[in-house]
KOLDREN-646696 format. One record per atom (N, C-alpha, C, O): y, z, x. Coordinates in pm, whole numbers, plus 50000, padded with zeros to 5 digits. Atoms other than C-alpha are relative to their C-alpha. Example, Ala and Ser with C-alpha at 12.3 -4.5 7.8 and 13.67 -1.06 7.14 Angstrom:
2
498815000050089
495505078051230
501205000050090
501185006650194
498814999449918
498945071451367
501095007349923
502205009049974
end
This chain:
223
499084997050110
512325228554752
500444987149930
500624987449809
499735013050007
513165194154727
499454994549893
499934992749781
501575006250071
509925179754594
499885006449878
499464999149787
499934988350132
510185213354302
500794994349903
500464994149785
498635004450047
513605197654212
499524988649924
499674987049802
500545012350044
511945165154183
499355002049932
499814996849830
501015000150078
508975173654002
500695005449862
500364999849757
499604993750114
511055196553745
500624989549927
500524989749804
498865008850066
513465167553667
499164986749949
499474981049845
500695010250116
510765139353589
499105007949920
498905001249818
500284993250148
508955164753356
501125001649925
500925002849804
499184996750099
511995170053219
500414986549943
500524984949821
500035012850066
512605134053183
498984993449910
499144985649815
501395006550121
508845127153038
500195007649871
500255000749769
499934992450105
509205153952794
501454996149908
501635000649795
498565005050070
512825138152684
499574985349968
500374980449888
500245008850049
511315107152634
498884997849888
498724989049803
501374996650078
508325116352467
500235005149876
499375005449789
499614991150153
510305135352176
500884989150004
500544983049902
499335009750092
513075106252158
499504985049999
500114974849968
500115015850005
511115077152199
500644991150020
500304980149975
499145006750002
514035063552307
499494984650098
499824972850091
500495011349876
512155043852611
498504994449937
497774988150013
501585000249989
508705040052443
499874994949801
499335002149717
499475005750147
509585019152076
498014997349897
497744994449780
501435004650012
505305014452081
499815016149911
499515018949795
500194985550022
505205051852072
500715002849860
500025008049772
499634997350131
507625054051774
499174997749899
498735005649815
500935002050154
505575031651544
498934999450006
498284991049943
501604994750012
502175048551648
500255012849890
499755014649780
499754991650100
504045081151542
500485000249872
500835011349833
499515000350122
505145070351202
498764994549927
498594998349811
501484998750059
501535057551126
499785005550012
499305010349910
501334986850039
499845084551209
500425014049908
499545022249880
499554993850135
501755106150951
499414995749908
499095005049833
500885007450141
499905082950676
498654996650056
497814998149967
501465000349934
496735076550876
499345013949978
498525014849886
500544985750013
495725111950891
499855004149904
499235014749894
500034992050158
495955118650540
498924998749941
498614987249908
501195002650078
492935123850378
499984992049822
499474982149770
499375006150129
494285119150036
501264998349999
502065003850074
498175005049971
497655103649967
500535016649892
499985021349792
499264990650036
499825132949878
501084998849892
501445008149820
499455005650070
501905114149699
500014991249862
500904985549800
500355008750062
500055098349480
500645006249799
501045016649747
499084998750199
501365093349041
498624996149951
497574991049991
501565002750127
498965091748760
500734990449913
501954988949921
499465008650070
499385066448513
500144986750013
499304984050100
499355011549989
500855028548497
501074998850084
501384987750126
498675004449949
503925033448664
500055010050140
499485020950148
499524992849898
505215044749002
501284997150025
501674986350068
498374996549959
508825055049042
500994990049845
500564987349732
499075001550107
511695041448822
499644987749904
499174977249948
500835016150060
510765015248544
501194994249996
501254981950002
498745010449990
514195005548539
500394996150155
501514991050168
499574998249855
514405004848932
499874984850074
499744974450010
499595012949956
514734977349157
498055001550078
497375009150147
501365001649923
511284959549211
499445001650143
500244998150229
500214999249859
509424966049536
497964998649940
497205006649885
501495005250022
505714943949509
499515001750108
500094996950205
500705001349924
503124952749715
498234995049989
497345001949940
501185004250025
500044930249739
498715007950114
498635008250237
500894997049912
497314944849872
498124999649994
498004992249896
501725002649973
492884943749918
499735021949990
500025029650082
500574987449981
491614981249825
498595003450083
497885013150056
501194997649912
488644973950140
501095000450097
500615001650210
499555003749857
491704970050382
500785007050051
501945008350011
499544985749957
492354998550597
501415004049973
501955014549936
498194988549968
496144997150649
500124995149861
501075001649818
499304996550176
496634989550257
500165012349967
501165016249907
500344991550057
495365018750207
501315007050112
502405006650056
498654995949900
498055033050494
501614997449920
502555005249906
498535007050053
500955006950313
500295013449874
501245021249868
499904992750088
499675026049973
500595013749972
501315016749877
498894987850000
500875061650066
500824996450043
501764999049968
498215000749961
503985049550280
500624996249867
501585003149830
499035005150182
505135030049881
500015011649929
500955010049852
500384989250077
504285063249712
501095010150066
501935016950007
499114988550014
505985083649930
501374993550007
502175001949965
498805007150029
509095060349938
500545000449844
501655004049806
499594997250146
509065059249567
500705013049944
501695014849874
499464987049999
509195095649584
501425002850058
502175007249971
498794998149973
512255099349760
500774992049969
501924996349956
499085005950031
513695068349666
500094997949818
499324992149742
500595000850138
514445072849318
500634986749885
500734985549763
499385014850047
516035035449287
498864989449976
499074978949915
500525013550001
512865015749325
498415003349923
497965014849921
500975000350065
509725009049133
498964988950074
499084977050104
500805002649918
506815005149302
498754988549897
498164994149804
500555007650049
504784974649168
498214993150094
498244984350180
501225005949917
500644967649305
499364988449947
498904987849833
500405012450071
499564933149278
498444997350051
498564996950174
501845001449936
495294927749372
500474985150083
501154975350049
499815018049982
495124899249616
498435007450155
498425011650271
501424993149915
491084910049732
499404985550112
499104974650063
500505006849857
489944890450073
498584998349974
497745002950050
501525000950032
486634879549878
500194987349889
500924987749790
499895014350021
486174842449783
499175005449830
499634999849731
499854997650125
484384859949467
500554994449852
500124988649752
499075002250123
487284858449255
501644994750076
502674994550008
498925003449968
489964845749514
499964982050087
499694977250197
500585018649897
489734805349591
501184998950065
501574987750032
499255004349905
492674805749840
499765004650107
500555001950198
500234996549843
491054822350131
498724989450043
498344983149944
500785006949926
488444802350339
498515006149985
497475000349953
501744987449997
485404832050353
500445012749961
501605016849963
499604986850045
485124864350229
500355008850094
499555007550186
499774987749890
486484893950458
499175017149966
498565025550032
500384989050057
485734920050219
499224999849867
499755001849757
500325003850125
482914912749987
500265017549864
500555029349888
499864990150109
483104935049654
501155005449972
501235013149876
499014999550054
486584937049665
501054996249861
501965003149816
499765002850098
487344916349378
499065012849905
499935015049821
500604991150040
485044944149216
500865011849984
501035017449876
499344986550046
487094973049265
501514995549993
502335003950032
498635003150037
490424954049180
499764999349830
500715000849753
500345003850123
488674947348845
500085017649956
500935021749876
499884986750050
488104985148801
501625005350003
502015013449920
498454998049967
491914988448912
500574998449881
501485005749842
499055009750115
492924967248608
499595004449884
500255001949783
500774996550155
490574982448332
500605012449975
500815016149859
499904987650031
491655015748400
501455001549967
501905011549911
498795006050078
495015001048327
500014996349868
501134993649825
500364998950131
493904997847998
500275017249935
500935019749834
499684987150056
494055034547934
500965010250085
500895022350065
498774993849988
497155045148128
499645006350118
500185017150142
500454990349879
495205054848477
500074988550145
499494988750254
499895010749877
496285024348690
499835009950189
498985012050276
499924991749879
497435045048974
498795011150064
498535012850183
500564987849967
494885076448925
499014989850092
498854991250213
501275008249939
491995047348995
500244989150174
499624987150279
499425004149819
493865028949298
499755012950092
498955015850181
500774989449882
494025059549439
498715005550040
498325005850157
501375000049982
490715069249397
499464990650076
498734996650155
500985010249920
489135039549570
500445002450085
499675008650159
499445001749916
491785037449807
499475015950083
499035014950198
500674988149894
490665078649932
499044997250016
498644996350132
501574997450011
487235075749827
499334990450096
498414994850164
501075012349982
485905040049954
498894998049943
497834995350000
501775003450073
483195035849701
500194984550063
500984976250108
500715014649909
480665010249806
499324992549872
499354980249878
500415003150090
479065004449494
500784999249871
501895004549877
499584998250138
479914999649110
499055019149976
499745028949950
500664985350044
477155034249054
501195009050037
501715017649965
499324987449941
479425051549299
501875002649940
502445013549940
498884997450073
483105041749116
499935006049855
500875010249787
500114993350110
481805053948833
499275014949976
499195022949883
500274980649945
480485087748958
501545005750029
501915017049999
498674995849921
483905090949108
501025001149908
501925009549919
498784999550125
486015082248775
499995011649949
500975018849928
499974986150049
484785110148649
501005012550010
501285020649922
498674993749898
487605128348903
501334997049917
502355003149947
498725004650076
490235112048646
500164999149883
501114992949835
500005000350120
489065119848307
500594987549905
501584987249832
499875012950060
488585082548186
499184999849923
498375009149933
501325003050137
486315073547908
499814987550107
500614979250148
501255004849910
483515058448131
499674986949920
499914975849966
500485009350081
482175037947852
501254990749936
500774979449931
498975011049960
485435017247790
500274996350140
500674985150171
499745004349835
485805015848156
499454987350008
499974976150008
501235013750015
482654994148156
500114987249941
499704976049975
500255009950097
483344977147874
501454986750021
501374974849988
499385011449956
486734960148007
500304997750155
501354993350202
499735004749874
486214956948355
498784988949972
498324986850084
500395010350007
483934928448234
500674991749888
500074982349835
499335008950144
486464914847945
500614989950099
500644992150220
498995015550004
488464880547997
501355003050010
502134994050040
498554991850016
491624902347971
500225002750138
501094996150195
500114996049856
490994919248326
499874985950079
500724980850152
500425013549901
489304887348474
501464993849985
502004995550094
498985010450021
492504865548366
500965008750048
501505001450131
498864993149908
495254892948512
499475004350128
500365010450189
500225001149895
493404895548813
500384987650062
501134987150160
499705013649909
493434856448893
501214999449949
501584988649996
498174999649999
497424860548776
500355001150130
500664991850205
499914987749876
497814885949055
499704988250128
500484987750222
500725005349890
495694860449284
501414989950009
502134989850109
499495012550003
497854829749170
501515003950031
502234995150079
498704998149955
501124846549226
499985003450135
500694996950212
499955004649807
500484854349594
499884990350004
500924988850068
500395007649903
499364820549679
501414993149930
501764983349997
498235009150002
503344806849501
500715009750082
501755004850126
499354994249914
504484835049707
500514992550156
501644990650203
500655007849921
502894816449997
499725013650097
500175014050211
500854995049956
500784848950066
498604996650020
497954987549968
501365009049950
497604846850234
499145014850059
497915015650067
500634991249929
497054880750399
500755015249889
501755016249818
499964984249985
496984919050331
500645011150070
500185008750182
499175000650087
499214940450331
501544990650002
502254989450102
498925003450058
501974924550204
501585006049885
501725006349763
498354992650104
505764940450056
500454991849992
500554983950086
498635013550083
507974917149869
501345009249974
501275018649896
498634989450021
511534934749870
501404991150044
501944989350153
499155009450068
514104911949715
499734989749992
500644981550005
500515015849989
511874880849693
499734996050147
499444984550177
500554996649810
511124887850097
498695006349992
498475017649948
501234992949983
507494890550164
500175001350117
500934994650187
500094995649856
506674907650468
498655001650041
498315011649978
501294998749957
503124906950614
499995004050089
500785002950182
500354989849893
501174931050791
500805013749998
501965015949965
499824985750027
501174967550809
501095002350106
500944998450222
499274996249918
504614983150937
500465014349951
500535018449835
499804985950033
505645019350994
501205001049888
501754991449834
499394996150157
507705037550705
500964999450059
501504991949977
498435001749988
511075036650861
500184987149953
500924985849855
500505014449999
510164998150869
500864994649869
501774986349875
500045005050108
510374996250478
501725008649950
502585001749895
499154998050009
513125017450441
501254995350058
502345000350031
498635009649853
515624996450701
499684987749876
500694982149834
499995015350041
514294965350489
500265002449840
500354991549783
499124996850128
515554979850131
501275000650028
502144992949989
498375000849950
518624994350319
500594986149957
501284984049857
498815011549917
519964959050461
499594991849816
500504984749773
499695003350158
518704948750035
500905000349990
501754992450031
499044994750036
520714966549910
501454995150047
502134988049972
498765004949902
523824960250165
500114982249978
501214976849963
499215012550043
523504922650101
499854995349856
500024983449830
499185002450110
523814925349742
500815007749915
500895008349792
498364998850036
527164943349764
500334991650043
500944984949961
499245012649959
528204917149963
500244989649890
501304983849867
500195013750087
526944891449696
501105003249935
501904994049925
499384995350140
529104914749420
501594996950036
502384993449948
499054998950002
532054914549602
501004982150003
502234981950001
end
């Protein structure tokens, strides 16, 4: 009877730890990625130039559209935007491919500068976001295959083309590049939230605790 007693009471203890994570902090921020891991497509995702308030309080995220947890960071900012309806979600290219980026050492991810360039053209006709997202679900491997895929976003194809090789794109890409490296970024992903970069992928409570305590120290500043 004893041993019954015993056995009932550490299941009842595993099963109490296992729903509050209170003992197991690893376990928390597996379960708050795999809410955005699992997603096939971001759910969250905006069409257009802009995500969340244009008057809102900046929140930059640099990121590589070959690099898994960007693509993870990308829905957690989306759905934050969504509920938070104070901040404006800002994506800066900073592609892990010596290409078009002379502050890394070797490439990580060749052809990345490639689909940051398509990122920026389709910003030309008001589809910034539709085309991030797109790569970011899809993973095209090729230029043939982002442009089979645009199709999904009713872009005029033939401007597409025509300024993801202009001087316009090329020159706000190496912007994008040159402002991470005064940041003194270097890696993927990256959130900037109040002039605080933060590197490396962290679960969504994560980003929300690090606006919070924003916010909180500039009432302090006001008062």
């Amino acid at each position: 009877v004893l041993f019954v007693v015993v056995l009932f009471a550490f299941i009842g203890f595993v099963s109490y730890t296992s729903v509050s994570l209170v003992f197991s902090p690893q376990q928390k921020v597996q379960k708050s990625f795999d809410e955005f891991i699992k997603m096939d497509k971001n759910k969250y995702a905006v069409s257009g130039n802009v995500m969340g308030n244009p008057n809102g309080d900046k929140i930059y995220v640099y990121s590589d559209f070959m690099c898994p947890f960007c693509r993870v960071t990308n829905i957690m900012v989306s759905k934050f935007a969504h509920e938070e309806k104070r901040v404006l979600i800002i994506h800066e290219n900073y592609p892990l491919d010596t290409e078009c980026n002379k502050y890394i050492p070797h490439t990580v991810h060749p052809g990345a500068c490639t689909l940051a360039r398509y990122a920026l053209a389709a910003k030309k006709q008001n589809k910034y976001w539709d085309m991030a997202n797109l790569i970011f679900d899809e993973h095209p491997t090729s230029e043939a295959e982002i442009l089979r895929l645009s199709e999904k976003i009713n872009i005029d194809i033939a401007k597409l083309v025509e300024d993801v090789g202009s001087t316009e794109v090329q020159n706000e890409l190496l912007a994008q590049i040159d402002s991470a490296y005064k940041r003194g970024i270097f890696g993927t992903p990256t959130i900037v939230i109040d002039d605080i970069p933060y590197t490396s992928a962290m679960p969504y409570y994560r980003i929300k605790t690090l606006y919070s305590q924003a916010l909180k120290r500039h009432k302090r500043a006001q008062r």
